[in-house]
N, C-alpha and C positions, 0 to 999 in steps of 0.2 A: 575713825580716820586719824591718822595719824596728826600729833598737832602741829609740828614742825611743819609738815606738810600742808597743814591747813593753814600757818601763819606766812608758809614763803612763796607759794605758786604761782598766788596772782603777785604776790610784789616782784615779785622776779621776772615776771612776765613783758614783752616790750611789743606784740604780736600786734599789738589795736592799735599802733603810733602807725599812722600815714607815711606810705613808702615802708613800714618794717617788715622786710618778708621771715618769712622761718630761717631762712639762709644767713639775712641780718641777724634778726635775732640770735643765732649763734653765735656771730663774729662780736657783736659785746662781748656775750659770756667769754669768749673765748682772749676777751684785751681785759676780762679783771672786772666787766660791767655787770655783776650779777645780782645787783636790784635797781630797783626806783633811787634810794641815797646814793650808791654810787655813782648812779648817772648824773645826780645832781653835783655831786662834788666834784667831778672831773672837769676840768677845764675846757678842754677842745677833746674831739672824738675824732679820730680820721672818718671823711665820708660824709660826716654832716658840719654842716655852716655852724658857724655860732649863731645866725637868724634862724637857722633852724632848730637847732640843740635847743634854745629859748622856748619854739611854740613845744616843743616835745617838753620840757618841765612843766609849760602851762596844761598841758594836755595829763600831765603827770599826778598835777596838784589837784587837775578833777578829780580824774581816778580815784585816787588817794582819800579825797573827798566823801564819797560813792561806795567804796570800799568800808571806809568806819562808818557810813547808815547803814551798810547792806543793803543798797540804791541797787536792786537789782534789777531794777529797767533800764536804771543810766547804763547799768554793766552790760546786761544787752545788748545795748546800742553798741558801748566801745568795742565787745572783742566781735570777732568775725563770729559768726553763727560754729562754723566748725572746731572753733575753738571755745564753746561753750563747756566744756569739759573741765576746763579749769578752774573752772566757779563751784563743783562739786563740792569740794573739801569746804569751803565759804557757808554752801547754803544743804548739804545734806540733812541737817536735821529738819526743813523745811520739802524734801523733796517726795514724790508719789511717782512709785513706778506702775506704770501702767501697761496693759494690754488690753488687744479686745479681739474676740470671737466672731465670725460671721460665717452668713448663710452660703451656699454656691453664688449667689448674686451677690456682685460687687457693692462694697458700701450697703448692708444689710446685717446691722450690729445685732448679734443674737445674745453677747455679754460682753459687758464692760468688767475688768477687773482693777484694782488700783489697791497698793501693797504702802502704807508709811511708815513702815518700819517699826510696826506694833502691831496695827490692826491689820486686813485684809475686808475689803468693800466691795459687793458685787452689785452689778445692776443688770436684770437679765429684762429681756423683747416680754411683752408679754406682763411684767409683775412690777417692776421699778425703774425701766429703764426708762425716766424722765430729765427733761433740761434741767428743772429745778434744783431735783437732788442731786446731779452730777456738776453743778452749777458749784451750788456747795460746797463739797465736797474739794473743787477743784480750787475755787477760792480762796481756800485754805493754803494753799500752797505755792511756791514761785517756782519752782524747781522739777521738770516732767524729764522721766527716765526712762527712754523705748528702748527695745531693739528693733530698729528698720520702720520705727516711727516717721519720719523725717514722708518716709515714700505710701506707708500704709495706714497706722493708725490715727497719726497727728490730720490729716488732710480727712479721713474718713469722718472721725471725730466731726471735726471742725465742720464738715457737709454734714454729716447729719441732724446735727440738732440748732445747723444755722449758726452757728457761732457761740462756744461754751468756755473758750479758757482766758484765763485774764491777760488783762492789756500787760504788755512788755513780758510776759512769762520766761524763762528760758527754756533751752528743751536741751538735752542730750542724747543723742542715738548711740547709742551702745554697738550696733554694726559698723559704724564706720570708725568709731575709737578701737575694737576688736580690726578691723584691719587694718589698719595702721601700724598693730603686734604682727601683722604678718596671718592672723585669725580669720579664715572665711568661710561660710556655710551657715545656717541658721542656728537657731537659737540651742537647739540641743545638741547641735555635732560640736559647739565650743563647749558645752556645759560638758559634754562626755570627757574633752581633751581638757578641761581643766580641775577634773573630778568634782561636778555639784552632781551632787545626787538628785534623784525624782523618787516619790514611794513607786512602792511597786506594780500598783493597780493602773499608771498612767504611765511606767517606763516604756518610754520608746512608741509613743502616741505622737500623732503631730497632725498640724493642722485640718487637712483632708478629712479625717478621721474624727475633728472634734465636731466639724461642721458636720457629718453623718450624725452623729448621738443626738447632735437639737430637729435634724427631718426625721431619726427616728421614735424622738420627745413627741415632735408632732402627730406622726400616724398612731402612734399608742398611747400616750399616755402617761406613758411611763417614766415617773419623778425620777429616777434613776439613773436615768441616760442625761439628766441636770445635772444633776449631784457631782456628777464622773467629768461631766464639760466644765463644772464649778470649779473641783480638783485640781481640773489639767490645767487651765485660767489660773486660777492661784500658787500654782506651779509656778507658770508664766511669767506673774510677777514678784513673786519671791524671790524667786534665783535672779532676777536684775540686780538684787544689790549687794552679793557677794560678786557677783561679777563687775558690777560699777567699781565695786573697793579695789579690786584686785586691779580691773585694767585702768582706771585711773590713774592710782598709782604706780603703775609698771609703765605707761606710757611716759608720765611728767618723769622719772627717773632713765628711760631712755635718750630719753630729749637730752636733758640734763648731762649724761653718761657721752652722749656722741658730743655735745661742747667739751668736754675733756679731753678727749680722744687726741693723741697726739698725731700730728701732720706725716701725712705718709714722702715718701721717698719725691714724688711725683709734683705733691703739693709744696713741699718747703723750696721747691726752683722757683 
């Protein structure tokens, strides 16, 4: 990750001050306010009080706070959940992208996979899919990387083993920062549009298909039809975080790019 980018995103960020919508947030950047120090040095802002501009420094100097511990619960709290993406570059080398595999029955984890950006960790129904070591494992970490977590695997998770991730975690869903680019369809029809490869024994496999291999693990036997769901699962979470780097970074640079943007014809009346 880039370190420029890791050292200005959250400082530049104003999204978690009460009352700053995105819209706000622009219109700083857009009057010269494009950190935390500028905001402090400025005297009066159009739009906010001075009693207000105050609690927003005090608000500022937590952050700020929170920021050099890597308070990554406080950070939580502050930014909006949806805006949890901007802590990426902050706590990446702390993050576990994760997926999980299930049976036709809803909420029925046949594997868990989790990728930290070395190793690759599985825990399959049947052999090690326990609280304890997923417990672990997950404690390890402050930073959980889904795509479409937020609706499937994070709530699944959490049901199934009663409650397994630590207190103040953050999470990123990789689906809703992908559309946000404009990006929609599941996890392989962006991987296709942004050239992440798959080998080739699992190209163009996808869900339906993985949950068949473990009923057909079951009636047979057959270690193979594991191996092949292990595969496509560590696929799964592999490719999150060339995809994390990219739309992360493409996003905060969009962001960024439209506070530039000079005022159109309509807007400067």
């Amino acid at each position: 990750m880039d370190a420029l980018l890791e050292q200005t995103m959250l400082a530049q960020s104003f999204i978690f001050l009460d009352r700053i919508s995105v819209a706000t947030e622009r219109r700083l950047w857009e009057n010269g306010i494009n950190d935390w120090k500028a905001f402090r040095n400025v005297q009066k802002i159009s739009g906010i009080s001075d009693q207000r501009k105050k609690y927003y420094e005090h608000k500022l100097a937590e952050c700020e706070g929170a920021l050099c511990r890597k308070d990554h619960a406080m950070l939580a709290k502050l930014l909006p959940r949806r805006e949890h993406w901007r802590l990426y570059p902050l706590f990446h080398d702390q993050a576990l992208f994760v997926d999980i595999e299930t049976a036709e029955r809803y909420g029925d984890i046949t594997v868990l996979g989790a990728w930290d950006g070395t190793r690759y960790y599985s825990f399959v129904k049947g052999c090690n899919l326990e609280k304890a070591l997923v417990q672990q494992l997950f404690f390890q970490h402050k930073l959980f990387i889904t795509f479409n977590g937020s609706s499937f695997d994070i709530p699944i998770i959490e049901k199934y083993f009663g409650g397994v991730l630590p207190d103040g975690y953050l999470h990123v869903d990789l689906r809703h920062v992908c559309a946000r680019l404009g990006l929609h369809g599941g996890l392989k029809t962006i991987e296709r549009v942004l050239g992440i490869d798959r080998d080739e024994e699992i190209e163009g496999m996808v869900g339906e298909q993985a949950a068949l291999l473990w009923w057909e693990y079951l009636l047979t036997g057959d270690e193979e039809m594991v191996e092949l769901l292990l595969a496509y699962n560590e696929a799964d979470c592999k490719n999150l975080e060339p995809l994390a780097a990219w739309a992360i970074k493409e996003l905060w640079h969009r962001i960024r790019r439209a506070s530039q943007a000079p005022l159109s014809i309509s807007q400067r009346r």
